[in-house]
N, CA, C and O atoms as CSV, one atom per row, in Angstrom:
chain,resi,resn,atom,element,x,y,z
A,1,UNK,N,N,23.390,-11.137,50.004
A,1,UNK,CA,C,23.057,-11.513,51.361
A,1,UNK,C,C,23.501,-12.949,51.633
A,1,UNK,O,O,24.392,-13.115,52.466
A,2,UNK,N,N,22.918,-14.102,50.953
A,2,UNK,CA,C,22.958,-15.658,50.949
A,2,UNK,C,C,24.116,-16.139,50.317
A,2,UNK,O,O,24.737,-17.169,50.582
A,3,UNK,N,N,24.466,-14.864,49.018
A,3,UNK,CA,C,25.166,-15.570,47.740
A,3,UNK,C,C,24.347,-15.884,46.565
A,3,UNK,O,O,24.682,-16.636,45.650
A,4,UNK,N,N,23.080,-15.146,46.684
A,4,UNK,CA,C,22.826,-15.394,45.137
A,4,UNK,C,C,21.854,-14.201,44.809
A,4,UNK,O,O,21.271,-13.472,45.611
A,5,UNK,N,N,21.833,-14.186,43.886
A,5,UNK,CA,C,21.129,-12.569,42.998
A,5,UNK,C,C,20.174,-12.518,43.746
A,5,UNK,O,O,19.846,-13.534,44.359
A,6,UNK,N,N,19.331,-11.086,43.929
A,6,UNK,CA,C,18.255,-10.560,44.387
A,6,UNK,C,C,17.339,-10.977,42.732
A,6,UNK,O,O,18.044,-11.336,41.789
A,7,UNK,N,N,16.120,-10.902,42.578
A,7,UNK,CA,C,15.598,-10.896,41.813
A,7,UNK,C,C,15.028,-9.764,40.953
A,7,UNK,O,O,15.031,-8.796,41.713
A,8,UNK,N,N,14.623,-9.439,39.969
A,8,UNK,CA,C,13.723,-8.059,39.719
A,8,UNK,C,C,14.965,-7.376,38.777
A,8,UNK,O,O,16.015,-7.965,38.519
A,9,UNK,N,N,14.632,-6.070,38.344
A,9,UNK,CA,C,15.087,-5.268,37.745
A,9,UNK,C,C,16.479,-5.204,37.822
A,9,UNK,O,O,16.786,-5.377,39.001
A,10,UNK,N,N,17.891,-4.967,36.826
A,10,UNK,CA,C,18.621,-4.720,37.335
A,10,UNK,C,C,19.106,-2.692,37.855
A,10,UNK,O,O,18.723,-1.686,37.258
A,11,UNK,N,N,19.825,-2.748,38.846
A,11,UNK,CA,C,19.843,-1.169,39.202
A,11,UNK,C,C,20.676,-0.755,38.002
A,11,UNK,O,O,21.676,-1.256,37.487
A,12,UNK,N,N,19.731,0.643,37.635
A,12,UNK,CA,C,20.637,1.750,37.346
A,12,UNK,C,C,21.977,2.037,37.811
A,12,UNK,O,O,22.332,1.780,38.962
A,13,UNK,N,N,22.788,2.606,36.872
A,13,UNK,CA,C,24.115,3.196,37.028
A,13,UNK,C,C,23.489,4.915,37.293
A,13,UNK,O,O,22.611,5.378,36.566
A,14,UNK,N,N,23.844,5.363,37.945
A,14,UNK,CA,C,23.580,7.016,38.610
A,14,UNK,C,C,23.389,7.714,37.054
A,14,UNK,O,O,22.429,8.464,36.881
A,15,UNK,N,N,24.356,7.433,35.911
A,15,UNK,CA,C,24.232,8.223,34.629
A,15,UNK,C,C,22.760,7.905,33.891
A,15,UNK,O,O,22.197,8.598,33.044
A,16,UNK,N,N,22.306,6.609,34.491
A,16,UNK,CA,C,20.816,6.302,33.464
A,16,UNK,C,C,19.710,6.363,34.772
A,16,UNK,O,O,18.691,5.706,34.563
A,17,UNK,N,N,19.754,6.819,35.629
A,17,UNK,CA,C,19.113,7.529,36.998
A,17,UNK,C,C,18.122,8.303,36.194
A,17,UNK,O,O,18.526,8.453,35.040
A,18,UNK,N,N,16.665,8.977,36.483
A,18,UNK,CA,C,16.462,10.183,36.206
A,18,UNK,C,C,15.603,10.488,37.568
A,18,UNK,O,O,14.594,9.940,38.012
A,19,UNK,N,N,16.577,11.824,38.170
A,19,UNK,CA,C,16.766,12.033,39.438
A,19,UNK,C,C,16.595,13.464,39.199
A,19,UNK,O,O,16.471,14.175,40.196
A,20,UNK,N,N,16.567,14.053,37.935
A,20,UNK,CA,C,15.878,15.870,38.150
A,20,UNK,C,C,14.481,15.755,37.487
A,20,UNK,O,O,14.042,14.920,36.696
A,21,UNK,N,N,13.797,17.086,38.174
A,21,UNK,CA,C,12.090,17.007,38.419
A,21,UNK,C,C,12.262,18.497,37.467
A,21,UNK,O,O,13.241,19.212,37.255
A,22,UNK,N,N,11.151,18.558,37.122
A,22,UNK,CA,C,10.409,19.678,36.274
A,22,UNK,C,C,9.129,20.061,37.109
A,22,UNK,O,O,8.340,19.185,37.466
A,23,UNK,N,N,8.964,21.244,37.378
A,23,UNK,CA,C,7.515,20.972,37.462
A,23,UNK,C,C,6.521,22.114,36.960
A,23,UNK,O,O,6.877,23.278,37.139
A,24,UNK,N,N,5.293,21.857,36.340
A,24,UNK,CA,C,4.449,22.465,35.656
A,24,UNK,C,C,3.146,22.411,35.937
A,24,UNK,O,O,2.486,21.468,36.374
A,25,UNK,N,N,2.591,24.303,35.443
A,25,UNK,CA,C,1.639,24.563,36.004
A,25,UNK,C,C,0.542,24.263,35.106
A,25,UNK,O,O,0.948,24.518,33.973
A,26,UNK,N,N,-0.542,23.883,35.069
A,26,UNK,CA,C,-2.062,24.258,34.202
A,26,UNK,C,C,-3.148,24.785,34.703
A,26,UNK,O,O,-3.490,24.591,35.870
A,27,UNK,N,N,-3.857,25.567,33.799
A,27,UNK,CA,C,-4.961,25.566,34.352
A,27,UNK,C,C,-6.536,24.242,34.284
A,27,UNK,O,O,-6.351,23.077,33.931
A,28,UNK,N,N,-7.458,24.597,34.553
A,28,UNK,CA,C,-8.284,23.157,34.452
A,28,UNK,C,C,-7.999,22.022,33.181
A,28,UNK,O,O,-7.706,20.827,33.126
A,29,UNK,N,N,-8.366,23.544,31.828
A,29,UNK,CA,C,-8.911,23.230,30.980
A,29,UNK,C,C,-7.689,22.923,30.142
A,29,UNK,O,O,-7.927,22.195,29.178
A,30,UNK,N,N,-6.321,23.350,30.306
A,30,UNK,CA,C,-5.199,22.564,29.572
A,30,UNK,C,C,-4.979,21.182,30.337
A,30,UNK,O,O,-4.957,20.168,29.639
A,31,UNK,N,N,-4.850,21.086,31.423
A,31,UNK,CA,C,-4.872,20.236,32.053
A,31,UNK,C,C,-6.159,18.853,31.670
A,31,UNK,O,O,-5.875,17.656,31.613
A,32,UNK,N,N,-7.171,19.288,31.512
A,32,UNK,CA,C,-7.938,18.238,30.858
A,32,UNK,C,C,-7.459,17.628,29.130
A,32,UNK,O,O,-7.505,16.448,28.782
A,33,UNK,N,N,-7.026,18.781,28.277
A,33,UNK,CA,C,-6.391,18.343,27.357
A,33,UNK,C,C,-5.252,17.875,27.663
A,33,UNK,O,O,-4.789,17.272,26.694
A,34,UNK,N,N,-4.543,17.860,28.589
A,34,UNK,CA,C,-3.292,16.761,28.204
A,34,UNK,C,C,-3.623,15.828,29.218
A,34,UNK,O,O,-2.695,15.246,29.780
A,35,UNK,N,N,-4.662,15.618,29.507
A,35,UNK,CA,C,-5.164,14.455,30.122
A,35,UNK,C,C,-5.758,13.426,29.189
A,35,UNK,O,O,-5.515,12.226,29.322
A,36,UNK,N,N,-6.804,14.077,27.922
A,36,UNK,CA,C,-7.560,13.484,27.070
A,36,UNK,C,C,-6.133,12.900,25.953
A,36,UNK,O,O,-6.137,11.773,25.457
A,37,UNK,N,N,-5.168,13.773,25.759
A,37,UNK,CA,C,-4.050,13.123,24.681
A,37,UNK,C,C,-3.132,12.235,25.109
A,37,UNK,O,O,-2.460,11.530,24.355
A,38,UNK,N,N,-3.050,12.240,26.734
A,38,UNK,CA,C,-2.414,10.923,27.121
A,38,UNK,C,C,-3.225,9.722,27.497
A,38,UNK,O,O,-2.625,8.682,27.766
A,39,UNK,N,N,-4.679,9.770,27.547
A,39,UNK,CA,C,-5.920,8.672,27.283
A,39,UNK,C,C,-5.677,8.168,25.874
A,39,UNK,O,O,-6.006,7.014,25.596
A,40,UNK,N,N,-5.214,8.827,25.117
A,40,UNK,CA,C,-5.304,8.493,23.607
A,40,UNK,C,C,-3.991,8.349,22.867
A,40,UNK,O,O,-3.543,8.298,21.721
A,41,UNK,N,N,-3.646,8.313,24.026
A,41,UNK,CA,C,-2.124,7.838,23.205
A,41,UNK,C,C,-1.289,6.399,23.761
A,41,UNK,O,O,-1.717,5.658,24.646
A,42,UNK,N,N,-0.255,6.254,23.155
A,42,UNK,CA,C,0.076,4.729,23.785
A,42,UNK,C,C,1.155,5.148,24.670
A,42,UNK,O,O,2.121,4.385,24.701
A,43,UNK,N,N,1.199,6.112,25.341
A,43,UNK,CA,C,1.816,6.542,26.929
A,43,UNK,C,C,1.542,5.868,28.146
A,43,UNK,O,O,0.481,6.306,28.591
A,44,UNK,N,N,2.032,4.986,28.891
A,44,UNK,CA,C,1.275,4.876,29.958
A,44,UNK,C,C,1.857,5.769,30.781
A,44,UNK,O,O,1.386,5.336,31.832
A,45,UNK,N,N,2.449,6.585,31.071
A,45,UNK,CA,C,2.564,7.727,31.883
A,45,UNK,C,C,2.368,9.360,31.594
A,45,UNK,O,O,2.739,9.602,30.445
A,46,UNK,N,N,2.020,10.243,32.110
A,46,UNK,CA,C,1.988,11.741,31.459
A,46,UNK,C,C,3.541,12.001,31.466
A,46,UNK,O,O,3.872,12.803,30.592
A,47,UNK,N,N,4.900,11.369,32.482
A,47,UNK,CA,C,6.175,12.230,32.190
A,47,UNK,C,C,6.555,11.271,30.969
A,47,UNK,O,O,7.417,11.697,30.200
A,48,UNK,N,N,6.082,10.214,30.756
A,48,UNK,CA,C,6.890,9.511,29.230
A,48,UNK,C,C,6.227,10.253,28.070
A,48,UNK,O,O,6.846,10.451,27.025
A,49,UNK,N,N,4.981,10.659,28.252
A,49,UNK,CA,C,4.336,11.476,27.195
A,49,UNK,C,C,5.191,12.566,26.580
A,49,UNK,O,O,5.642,12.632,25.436
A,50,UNK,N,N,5.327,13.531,27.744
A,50,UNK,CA,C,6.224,14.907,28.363
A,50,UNK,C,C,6.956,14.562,27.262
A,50,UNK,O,O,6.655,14.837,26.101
A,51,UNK,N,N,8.127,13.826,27.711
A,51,UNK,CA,C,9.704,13.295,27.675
A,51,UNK,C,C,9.787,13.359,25.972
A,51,UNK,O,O,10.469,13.921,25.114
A,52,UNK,N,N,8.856,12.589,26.039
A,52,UNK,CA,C,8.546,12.552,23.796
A,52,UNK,C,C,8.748,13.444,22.958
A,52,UNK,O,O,9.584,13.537,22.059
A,53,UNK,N,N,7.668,14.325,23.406
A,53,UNK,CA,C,7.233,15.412,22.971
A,53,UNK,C,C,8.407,16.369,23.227
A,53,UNK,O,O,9.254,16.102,22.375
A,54,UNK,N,N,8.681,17.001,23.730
A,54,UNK,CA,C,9.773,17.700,24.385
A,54,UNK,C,C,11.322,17.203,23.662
A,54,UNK,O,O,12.080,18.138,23.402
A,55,UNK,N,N,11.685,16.163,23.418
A,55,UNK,CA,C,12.811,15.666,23.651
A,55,UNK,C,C,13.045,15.066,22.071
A,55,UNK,O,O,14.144,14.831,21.569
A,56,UNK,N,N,12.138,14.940,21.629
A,56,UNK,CA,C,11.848,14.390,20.535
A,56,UNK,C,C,11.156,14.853,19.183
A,56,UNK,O,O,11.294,14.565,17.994
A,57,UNK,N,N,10.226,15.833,20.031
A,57,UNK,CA,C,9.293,16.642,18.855
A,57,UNK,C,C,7.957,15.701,18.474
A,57,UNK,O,O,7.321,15.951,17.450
A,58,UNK,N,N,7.702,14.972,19.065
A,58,UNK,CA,C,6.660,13.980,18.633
A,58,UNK,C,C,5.677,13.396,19.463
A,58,UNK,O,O,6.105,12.690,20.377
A,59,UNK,N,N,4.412,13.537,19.344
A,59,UNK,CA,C,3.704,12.510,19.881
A,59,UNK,C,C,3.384,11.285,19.478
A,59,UNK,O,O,3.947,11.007,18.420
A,60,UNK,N,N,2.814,10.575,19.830
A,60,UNK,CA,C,2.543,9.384,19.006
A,60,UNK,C,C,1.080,8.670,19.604
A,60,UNK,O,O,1.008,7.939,20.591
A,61,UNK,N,N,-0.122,9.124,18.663
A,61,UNK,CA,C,-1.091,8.912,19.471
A,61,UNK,C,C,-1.930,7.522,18.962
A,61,UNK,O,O,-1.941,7.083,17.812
A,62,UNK,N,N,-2.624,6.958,20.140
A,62,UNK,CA,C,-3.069,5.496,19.724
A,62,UNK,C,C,-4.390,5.429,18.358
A,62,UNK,O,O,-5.326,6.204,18.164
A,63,UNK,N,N,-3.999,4.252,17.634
A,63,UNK,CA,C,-5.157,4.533,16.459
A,63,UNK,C,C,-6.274,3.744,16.620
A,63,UNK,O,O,-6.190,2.517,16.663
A,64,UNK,N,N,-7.391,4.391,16.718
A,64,UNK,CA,C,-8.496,3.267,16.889
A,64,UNK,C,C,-9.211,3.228,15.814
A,64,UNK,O,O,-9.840,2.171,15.771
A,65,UNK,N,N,-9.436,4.023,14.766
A,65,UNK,CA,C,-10.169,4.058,13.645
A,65,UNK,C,C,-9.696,3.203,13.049
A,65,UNK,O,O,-8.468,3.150,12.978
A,66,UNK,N,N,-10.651,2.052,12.294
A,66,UNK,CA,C,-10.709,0.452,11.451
A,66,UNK,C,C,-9.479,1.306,10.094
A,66,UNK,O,O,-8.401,0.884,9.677
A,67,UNK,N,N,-10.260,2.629,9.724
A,67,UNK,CA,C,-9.721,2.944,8.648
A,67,UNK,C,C,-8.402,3.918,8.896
A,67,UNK,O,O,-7.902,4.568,7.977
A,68,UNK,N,N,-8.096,3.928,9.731
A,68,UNK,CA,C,-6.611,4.694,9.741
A,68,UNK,C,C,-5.669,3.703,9.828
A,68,UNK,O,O,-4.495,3.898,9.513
A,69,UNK,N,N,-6.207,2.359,10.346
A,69,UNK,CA,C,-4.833,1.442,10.926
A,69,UNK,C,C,-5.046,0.873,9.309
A,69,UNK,O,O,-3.932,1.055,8.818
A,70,UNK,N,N,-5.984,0.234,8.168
A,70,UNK,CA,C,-6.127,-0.077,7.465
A,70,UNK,C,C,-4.798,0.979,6.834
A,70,UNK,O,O,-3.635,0.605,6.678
A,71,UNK,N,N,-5.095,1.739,6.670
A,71,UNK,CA,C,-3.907,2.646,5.274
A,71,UNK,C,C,-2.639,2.686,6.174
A,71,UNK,O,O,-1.523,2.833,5.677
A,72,UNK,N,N,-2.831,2.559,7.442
A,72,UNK,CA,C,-1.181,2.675,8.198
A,72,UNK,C,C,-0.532,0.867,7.593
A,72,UNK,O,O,0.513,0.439,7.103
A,73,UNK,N,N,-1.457,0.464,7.875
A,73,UNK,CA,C,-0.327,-1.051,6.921
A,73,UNK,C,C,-0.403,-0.812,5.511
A,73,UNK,O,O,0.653,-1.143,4.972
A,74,UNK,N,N,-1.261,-0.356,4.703
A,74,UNK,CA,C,-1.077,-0.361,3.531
A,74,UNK,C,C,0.139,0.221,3.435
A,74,UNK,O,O,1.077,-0.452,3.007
A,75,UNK,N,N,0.302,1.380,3.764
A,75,UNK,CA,C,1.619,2.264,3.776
A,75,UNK,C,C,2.833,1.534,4.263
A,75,UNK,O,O,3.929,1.584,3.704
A,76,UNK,N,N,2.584,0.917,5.242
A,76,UNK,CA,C,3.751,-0.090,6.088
A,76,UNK,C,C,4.388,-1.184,4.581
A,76,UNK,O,O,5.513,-1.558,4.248
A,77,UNK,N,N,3.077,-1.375,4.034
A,77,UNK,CA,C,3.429,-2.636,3.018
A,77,UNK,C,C,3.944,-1.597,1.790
A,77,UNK,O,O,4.779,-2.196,1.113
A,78,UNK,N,N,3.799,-0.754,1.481
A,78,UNK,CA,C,3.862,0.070,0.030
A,78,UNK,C,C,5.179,0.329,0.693
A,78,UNK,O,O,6.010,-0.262,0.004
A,79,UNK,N,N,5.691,0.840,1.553
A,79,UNK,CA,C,6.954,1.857,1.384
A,79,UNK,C,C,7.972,0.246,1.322
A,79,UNK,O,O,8.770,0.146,0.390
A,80,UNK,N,N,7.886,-0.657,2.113
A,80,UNK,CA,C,8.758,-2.495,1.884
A,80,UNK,C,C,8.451,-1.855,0.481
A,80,UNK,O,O,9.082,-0.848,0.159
A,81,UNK,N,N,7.248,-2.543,-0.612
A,81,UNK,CA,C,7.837,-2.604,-1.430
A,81,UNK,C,C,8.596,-1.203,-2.674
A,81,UNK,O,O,9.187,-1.285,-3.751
A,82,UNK,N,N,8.358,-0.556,-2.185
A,82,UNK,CA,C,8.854,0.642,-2.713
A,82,UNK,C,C,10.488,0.827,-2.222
A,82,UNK,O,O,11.255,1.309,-3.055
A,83,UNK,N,N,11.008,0.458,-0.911
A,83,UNK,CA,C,12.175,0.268,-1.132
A,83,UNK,C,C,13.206,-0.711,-1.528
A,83,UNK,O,O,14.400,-0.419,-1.602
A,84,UNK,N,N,12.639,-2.081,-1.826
A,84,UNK,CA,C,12.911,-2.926,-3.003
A,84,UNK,C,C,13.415,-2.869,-4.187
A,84,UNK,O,O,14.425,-3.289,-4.750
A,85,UNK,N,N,12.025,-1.943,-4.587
A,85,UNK,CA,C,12.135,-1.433,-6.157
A,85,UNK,C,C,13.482,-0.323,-6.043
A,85,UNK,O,O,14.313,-0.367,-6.950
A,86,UNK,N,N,13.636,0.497,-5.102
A,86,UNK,CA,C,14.622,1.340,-4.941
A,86,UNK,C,C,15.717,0.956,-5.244
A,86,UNK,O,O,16.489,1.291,-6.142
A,87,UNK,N,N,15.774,0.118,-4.338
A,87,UNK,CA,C,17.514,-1.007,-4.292
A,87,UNK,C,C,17.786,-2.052,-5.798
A,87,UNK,O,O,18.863,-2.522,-6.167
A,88,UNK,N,N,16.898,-2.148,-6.231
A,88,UNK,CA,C,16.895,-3.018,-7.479
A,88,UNK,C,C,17.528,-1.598,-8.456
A,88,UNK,O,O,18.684,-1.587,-8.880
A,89,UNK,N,N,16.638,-0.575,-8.671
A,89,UNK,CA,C,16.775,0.474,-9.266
A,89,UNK,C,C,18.099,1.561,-8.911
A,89,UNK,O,O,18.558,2.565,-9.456
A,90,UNK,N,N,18.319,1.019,-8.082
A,90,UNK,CA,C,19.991,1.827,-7.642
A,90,UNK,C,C,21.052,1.186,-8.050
A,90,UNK,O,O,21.950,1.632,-8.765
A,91,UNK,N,N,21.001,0.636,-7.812
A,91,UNK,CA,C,21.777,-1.243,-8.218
A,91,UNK,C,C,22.465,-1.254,-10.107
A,91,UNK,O,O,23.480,-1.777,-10.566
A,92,UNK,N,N,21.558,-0.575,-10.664
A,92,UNK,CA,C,21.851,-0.502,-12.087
A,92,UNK,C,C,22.551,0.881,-12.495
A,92,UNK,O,O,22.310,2.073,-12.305
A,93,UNK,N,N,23.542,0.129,-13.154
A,93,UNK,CA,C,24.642,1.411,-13.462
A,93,UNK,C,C,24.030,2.112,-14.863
A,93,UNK,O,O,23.750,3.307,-14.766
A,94,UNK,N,N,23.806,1.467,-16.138
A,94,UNK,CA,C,22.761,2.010,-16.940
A,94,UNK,C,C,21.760,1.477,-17.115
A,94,UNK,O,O,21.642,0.372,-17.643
A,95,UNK,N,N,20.390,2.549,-16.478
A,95,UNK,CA,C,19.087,2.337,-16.977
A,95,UNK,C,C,18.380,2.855,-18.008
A,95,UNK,O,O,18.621,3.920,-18.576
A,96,UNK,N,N,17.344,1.957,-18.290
A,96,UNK,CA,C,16.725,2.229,-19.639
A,96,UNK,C,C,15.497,2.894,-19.411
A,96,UNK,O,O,14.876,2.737,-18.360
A,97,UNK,N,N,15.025,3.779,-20.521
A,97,UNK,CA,C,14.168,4.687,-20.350
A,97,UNK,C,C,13.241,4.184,-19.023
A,97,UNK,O,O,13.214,4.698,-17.905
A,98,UNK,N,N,12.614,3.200,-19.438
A,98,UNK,CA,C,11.585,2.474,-18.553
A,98,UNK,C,C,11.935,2.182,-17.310
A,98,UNK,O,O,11.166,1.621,-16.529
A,99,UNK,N,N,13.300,2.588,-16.972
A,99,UNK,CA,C,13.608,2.479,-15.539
A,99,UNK,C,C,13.501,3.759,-15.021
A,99,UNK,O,O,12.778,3.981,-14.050
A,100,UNK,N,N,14.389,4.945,-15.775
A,100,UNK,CA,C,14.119,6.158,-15.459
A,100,UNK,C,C,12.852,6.412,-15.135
A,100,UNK,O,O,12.591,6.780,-13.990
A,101,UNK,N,N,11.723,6.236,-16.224
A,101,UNK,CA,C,10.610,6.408,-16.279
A,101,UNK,C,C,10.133,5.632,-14.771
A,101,UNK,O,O,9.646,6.346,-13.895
A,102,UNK,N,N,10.245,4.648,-14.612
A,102,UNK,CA,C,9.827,4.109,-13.378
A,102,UNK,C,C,10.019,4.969,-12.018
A,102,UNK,O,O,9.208,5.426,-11.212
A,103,UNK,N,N,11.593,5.002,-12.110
A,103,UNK,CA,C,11.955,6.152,-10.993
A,103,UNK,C,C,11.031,7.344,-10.638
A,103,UNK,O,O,10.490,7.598,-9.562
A,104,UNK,N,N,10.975,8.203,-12.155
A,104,UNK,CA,C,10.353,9.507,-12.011
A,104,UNK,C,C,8.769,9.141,-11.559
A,104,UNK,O,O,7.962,9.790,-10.893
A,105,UNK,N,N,8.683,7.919,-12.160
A,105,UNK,CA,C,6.778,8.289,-11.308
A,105,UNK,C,C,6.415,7.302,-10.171
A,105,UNK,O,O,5.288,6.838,-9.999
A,106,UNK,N,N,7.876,6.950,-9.158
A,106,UNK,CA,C,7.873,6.657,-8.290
A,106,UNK,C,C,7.966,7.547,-7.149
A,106,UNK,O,O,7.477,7.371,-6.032
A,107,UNK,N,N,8.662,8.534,-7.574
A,107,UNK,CA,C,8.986,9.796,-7.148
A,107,UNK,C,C,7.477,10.618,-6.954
A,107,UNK,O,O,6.972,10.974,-5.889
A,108,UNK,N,N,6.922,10.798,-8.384
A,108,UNK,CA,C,5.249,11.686,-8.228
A,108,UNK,C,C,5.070,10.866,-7.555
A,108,UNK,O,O,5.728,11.220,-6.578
A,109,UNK,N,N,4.439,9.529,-7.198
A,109,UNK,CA,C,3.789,9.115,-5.981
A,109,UNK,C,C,3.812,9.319,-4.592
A,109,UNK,O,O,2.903,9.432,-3.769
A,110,UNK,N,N,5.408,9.349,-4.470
A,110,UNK,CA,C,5.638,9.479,-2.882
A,110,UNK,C,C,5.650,10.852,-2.742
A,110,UNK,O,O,5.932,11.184,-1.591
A,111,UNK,N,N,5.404,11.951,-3.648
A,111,UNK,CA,C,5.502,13.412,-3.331
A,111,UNK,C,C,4.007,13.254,-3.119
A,111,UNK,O,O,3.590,13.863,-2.134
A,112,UNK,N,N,2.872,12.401,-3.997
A,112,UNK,CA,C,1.261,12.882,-3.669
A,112,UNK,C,C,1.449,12.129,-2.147
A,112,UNK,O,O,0.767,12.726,-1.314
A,113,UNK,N,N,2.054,11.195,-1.676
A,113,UNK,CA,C,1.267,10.828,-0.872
A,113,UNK,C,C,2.137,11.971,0.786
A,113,UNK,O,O,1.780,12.250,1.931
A,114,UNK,N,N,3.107,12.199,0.084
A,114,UNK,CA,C,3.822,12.943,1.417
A,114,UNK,C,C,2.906,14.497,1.446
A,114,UNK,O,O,2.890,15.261,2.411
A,115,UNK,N,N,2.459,14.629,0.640
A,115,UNK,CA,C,1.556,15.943,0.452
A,115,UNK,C,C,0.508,15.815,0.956
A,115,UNK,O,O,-0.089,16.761,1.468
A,116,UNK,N,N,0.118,14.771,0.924
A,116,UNK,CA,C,-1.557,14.471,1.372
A,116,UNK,C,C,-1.275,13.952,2.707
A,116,UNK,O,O,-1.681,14.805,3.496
A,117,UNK,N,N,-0.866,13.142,3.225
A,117,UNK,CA,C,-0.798,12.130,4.686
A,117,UNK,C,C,-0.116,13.514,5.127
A,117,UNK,O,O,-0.802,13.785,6.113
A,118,UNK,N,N,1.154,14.933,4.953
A,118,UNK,CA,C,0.963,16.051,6.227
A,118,UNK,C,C,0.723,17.032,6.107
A,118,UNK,O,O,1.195,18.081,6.545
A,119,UNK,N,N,-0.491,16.653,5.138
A,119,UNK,CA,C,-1.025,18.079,4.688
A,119,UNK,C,C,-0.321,19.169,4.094
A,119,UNK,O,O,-0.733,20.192,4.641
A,120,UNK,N,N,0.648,19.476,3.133
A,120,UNK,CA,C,1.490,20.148,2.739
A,120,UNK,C,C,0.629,21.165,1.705
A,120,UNK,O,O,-0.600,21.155,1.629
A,121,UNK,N,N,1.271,21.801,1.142
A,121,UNK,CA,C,0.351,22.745,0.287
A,121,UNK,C,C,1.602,22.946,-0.571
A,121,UNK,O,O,1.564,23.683,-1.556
């Protein structure tokens, strides 16, 4: 208008537009459940929820339990150092028993814990 930028967002190009609609039916009581899982999740919208799930295969719901976020960093911190040890342990062209050995019951660990954290049988 003046000669100098408008402020705010910059516009979309028509290809990163999202300009087609879906639309879907529920009844009360699904409708209250995907009301209660987008309260509890870190969505702030129900179509970014949608979009996830759908597009992605995943939800991702918010953690409020002291003790779930507790083992989600433990885990955050165990798998850092577990892929450390990886890269140190890859790194060597011949290892000695005690490395093998290291490997293999690095291995049982991350099979108990991938068994247990999605429930596997």
């Amino acid at each position: 208008m003046y000669g100098y930028k408008k402020g705010g967002r910059p516009k979309l190009n028509d290809s990163e537009k999202r300009s087609k609609r879906i639309t879907l039916r529920y009844d009360q009581e699904e409708y209250d459940e995907i009301k209660s899982k987008l309260e509890d999740s870190r969505y702030r919208t129900l179509s970014d929820m949608l979009r996830e799930i759908v597009i992605n295969g995943r939800y991702v719901h918010q953690v409020e339990n002291k003790t779930e976020i507790k083992l989600m960093m433990f885990l955050g911190k165990f798998s850092v150092n577990l892929n450390q040890i990886a890269k140190v342990l890859n790194s060597i062209s011949n290892p000695t028993q005690i490395q093998l050995e290291t490997i293999e019951t690095l291995n049982k660990i991350f099979d108990i814990l991938d068994n247990h954290i999605f429930d596997k049988k």
